[in-house]
C-alpha positions as CSV (number, residue, x, y, z in Angstrom):
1,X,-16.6,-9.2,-2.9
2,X,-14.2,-6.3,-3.4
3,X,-11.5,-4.1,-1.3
4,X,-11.9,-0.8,-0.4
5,X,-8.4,0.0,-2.1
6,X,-6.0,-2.3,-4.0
7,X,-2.2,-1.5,-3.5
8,X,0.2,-2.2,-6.2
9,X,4.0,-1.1,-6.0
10,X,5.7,1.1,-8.5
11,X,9.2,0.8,-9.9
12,X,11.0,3.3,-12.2
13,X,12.4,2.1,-15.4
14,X,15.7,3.4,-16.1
15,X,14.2,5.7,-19.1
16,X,11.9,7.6,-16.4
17,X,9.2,5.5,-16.7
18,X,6.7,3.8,-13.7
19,X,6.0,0.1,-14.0
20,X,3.5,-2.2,-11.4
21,X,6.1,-4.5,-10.1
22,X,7.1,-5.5,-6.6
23,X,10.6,-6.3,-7.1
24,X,13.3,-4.4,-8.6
25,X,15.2,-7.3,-9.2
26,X,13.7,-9.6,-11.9
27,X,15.3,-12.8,-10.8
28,X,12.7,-14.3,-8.5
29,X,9.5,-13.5,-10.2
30,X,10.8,-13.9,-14.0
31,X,13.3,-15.2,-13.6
32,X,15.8,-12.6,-15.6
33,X,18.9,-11.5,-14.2
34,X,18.6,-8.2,-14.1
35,X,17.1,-5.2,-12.5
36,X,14.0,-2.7,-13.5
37,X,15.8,0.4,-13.0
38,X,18.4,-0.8,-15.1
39,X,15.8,-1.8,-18.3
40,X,14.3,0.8,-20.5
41,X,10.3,0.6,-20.4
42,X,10.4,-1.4,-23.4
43,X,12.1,-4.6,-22.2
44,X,10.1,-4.1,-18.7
45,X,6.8,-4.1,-20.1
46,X,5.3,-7.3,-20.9
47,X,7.8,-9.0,-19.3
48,X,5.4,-12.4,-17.7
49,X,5.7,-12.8,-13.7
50,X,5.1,-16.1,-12.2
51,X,4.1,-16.7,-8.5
52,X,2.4,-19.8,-6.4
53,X,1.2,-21.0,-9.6
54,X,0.0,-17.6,-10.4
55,X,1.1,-15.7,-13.6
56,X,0.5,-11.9,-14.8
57,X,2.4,-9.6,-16.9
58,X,4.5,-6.1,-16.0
59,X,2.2,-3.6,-17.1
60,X,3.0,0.1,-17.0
61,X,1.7,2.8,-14.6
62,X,-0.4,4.4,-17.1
63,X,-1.6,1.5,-18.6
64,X,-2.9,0.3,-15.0
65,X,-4.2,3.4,-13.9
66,X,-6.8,3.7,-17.6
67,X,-8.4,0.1,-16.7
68,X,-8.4,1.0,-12.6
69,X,-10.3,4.6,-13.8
70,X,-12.9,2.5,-16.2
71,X,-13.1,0.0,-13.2
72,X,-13.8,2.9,-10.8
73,X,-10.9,1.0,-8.6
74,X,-9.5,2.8,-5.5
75,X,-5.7,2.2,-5.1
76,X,-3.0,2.2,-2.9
77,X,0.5,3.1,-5.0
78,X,3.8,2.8,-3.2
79,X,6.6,4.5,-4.4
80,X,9.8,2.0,-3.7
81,X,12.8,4.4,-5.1
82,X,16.2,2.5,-5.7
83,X,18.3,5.2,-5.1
84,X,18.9,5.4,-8.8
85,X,15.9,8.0,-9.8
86,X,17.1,11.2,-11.0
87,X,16.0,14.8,-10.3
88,X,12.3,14.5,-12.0
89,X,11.3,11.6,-10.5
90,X,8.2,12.4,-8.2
91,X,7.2,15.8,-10.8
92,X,7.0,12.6,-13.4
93,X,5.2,10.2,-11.0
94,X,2.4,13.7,-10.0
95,X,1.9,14.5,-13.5
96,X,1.3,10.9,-14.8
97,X,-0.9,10.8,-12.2
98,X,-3.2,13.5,-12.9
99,X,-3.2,12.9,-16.7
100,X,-4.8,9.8,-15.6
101,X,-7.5,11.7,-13.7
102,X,-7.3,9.1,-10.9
103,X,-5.7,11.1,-8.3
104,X,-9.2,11.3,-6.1
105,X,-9.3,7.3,-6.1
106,X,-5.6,7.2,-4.7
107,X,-3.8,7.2,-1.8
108,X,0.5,7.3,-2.0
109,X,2.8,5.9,0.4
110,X,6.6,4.9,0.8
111,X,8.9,3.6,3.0
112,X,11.1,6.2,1.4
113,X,10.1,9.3,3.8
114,X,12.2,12.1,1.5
115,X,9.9,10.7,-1.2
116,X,6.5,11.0,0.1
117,X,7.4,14.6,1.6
118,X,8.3,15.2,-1.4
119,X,5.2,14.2,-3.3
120,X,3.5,15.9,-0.5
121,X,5.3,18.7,-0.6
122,X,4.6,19.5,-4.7
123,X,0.8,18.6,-4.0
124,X,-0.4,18.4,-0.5
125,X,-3.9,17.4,-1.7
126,X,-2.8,14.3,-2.9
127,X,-3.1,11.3,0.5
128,X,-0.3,10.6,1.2
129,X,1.1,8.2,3.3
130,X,4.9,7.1,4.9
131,X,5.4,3.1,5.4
132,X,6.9,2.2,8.9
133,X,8.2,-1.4,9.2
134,X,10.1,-1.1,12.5
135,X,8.4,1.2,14.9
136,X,9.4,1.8,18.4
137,X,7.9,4.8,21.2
138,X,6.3,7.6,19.5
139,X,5.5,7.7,15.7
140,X,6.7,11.4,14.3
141,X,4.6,13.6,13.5
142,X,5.4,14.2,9.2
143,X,3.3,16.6,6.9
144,X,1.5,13.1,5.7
145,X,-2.4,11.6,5.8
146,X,-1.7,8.6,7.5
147,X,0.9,5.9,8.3
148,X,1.8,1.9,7.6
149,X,2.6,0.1,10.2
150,X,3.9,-3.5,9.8
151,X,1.9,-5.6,12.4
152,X,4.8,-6.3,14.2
153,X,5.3,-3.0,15.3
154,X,1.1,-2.3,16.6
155,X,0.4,-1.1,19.7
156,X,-3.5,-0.2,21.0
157,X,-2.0,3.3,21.5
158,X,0.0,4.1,18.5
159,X,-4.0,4.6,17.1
160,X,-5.0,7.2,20.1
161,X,-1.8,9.0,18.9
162,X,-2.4,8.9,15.6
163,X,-6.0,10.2,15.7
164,X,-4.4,12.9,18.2
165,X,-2.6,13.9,14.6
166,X,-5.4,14.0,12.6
167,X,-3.9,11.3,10.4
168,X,-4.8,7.5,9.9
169,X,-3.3,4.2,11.1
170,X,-3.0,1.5,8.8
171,X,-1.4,-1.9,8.9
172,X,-0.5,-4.5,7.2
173,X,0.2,-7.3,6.2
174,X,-2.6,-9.1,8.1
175,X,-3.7,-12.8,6.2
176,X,-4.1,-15.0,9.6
177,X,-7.7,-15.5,10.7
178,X,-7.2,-14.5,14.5
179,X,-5.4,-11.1,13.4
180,X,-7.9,-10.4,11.2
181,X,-10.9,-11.1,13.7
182,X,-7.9,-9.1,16.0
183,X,-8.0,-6.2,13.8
184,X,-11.2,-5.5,12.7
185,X,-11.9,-4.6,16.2
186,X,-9.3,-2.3,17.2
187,X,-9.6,1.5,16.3
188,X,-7.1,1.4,13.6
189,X,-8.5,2.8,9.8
190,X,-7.4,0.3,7.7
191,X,-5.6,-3.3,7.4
192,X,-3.5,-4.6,4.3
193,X,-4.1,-8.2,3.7
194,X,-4.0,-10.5,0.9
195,X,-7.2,-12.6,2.1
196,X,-10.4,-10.9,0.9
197,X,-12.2,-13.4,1.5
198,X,-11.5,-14.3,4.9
199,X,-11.4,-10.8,6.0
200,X,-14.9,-9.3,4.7
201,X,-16.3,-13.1,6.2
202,X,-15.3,-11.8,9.5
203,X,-16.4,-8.5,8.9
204,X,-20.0,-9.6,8.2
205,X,-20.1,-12.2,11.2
206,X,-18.7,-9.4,13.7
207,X,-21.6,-7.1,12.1
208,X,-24.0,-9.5,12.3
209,X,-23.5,-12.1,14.9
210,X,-22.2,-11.2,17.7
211,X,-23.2,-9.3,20.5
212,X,-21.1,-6.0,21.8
213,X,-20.1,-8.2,24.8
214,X,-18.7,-11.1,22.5
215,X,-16.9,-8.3,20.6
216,X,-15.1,-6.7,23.5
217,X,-13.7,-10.3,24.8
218,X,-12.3,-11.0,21.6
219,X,-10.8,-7.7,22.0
220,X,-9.1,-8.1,25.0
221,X,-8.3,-12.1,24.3
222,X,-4.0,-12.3,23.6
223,X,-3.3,-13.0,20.7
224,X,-1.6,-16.7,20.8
């Protein structure tokens, strides 16, 4: 059972380098008081997260992106700049990224728009994408491949204008079962969710097991 993508977050180390980790500050997930972008590479790397009784390491960028290639894994990589990156930051983040010859199997995405025009911008073949937590009326129209939107923020016809863009409508993050079931059957081109299983279970029994006329009145059934 596997994910069309997997999204990890990126964080720069304060010697230009990119490190897999979701938080810049180290306090709740190891515990350190102290910040990525303020750690060279060297004391990031390694460094051993811990999380509902889960535990990993920080790995680096490149390090990730070798194993995801020999996988043939699809990601997801958000940017999440701290204001503290200096001029090179996205030529670095392009370049590592092509050295690793991935740059097919990935989509890009930020909630920092100057960011992913940027990236953009210096390679519009790469897909990119701009994260939108809060949206309300029309989305804008940016020189990206598709949008985020939290699932707060979804409306039936934010897709319809999407499509009208030529871009794609994400969301995310979707874990309960009734959004799920919601989701997969609304015209939107992707959901974010951290329950796999749950959500290709669905997938299979809305395929499989139900008729077009059970689908469209779990469509149009509120969601409680």
């Amino acid at each position: 059972m596997k994910a069309n993508y997997v999204e990890l977050d990126l964080l720069y180390t304060k010697d230009h380098q990119f490190v897999v980790m979701h938080d810049n500050d180290l306090k709740r997930l190891v515990g350190l008081d102290k910040k990525v972008s303020d750690l060279p590479a060297n004391k990031v790397i390694g460094l051993k997260i811990k999380q509902d009784g889960h535990t990993s390491k920080i790995v680096s960028m490149k390090d990730y992106l070798k194993i995801a290639k020999q996988l043939q894994m699809h990601l997801i990589l958000e940017l999440k700049p701290t204001g503290n990156e200096d001029s090179s930051y996205v030529i670095r983040f392009v370049n590592e990224l092509k050295k690793s010859g991935m740059e097919n199997q990935v989509k890009i995405m930020s909630l920092d728009l100057p960011t992913i025009l940027a990236v953009e911008k210096l390679d519009p073949d790469l897909d990119t994408g701009y994260v939108i937590p809060i949206q309300f009326g029309k989305l804008p129209n940016e020189p990206v491949d598709f949008y985020a939107i939290e699932d707060f923020s979804y409306r039936p016809q934010l897709a319809e204008e999407v499509h009208q863009m030529n871009k794609k409508l994400f969301v995310w993050t979707i874990n309960s079962p009734d959004k799920i079931r919601y989701y997969l059957q609304t015209p939107i081109d992707g959901l974010i969710t951290d329950e796999l299983k749950t959500t290709n279970q669905t997938k299979n029994e809305l395929g499989h097991d139900k008729s077009y006329i059970d689908r469209l009145l779990d469509l149009i059934q509120p969601l409680q």
